[in-house]
Kinemage of the C-alpha trace (Angstrom):
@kinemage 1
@onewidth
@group {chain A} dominant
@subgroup {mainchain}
@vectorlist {calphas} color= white
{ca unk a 1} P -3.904 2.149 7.343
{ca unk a 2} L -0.751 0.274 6.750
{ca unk a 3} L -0.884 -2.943 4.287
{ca unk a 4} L 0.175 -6.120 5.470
{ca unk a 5} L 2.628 -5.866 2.464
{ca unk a 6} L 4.398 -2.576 3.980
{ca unk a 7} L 4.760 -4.585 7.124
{ca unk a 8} L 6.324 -7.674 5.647
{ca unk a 9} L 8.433 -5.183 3.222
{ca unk a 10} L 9.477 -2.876 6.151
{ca unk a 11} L 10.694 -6.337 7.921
{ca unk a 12} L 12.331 -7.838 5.489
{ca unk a 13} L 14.454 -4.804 4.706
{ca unk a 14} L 15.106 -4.621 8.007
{ca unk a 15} L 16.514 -8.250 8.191
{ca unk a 16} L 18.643 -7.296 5.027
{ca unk a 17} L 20.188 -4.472 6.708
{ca unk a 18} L 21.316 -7.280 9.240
{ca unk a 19} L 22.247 -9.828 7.088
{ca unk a 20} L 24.278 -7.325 5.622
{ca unk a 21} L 26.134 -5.695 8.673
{ca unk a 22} L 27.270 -9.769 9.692
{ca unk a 23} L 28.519 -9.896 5.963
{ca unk a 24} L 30.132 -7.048 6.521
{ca unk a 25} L 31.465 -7.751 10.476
{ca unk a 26} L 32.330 -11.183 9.118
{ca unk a 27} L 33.885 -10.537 5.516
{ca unk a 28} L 31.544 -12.297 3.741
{ca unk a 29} L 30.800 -11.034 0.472
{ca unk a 30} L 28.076 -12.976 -0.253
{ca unk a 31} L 26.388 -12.256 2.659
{ca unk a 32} L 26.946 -8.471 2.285
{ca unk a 33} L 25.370 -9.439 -1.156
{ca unk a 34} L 22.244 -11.178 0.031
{ca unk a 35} L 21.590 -8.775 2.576
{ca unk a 36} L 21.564 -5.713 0.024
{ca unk a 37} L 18.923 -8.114 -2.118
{ca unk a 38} L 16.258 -8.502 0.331
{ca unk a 39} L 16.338 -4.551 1.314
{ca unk a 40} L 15.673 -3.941 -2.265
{ca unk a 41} L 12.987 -6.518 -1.998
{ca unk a 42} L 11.503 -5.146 1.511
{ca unk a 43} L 11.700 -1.924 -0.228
{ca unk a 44} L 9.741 -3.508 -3.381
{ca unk a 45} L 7.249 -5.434 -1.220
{ca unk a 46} L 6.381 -2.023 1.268
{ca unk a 47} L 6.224 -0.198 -1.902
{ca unk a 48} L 3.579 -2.584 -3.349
{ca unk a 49} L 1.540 -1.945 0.115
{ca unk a 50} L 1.359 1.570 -0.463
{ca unk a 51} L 0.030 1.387 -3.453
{ca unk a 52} L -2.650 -1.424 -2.742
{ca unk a 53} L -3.104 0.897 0.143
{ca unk a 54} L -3.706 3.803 -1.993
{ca unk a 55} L -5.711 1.900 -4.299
{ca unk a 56} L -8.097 0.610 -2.126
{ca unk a 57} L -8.540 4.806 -0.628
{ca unk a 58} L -9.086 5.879 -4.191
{ca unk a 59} L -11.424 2.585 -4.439
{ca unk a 60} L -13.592 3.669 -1.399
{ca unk a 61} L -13.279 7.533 -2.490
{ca unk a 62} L -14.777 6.550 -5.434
{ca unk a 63} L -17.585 4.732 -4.274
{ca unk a 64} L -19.035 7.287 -1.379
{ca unk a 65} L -18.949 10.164 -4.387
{ca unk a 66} L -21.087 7.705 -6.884
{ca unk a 67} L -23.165 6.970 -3.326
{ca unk a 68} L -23.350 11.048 -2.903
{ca unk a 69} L -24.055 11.279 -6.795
{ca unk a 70} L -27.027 8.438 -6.803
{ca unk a 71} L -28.580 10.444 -3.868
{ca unk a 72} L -28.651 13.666 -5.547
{ca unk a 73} L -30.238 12.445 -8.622
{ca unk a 74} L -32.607 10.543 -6.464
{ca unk a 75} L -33.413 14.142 -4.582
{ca unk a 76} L -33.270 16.097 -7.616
{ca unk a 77} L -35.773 13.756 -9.295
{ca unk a 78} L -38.330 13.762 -6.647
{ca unk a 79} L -38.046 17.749 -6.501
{ca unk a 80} L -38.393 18.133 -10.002
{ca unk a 81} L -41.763 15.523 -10.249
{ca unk a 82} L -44.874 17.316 -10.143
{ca unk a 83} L -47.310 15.808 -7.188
{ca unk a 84} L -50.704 15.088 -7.863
């Protein structure tokens, strides 16, 4: 599932890009300039969703094997407990 940082990274990379090509269609340096900023900064931010992205699979990976690990001790303890 895609971060709401990828989103806002993917966007404003995408607005660089612009800002860019009307630097470049107007001769403005420092727009070129600007433009070529934020796509390294939409690049940054989309960057910084995948990994919270990844993070947060790795989280809940993590969490269903200690769930599957619990149970197993839990089964493997009643098995093991004589009955009376």
């Amino acid at each position: 599932m895609a971060d709401k940082e990828q989103f806002k990274g993917k966007f404003n990379a995408a607005k660089g890009k612009v800002r860019e090509a009307f630097g470049r269609a107007t001769g403005d340096e420092e727009q070129v300039a600007r433009g070529q900023v934020e796509q390294m900064e939409g690049r940054a931010q989309s960057f910084v969703g995948k990994v919270k992205d990844k993070a947060k699979d790795v989280g809940d990976k993590a969490s269903r094997t200690a769930e599957g690990v619990a149970g197993a001790v839990k089964d493997a303890s009643r098995s093991e407990t004589p009955e009376r």
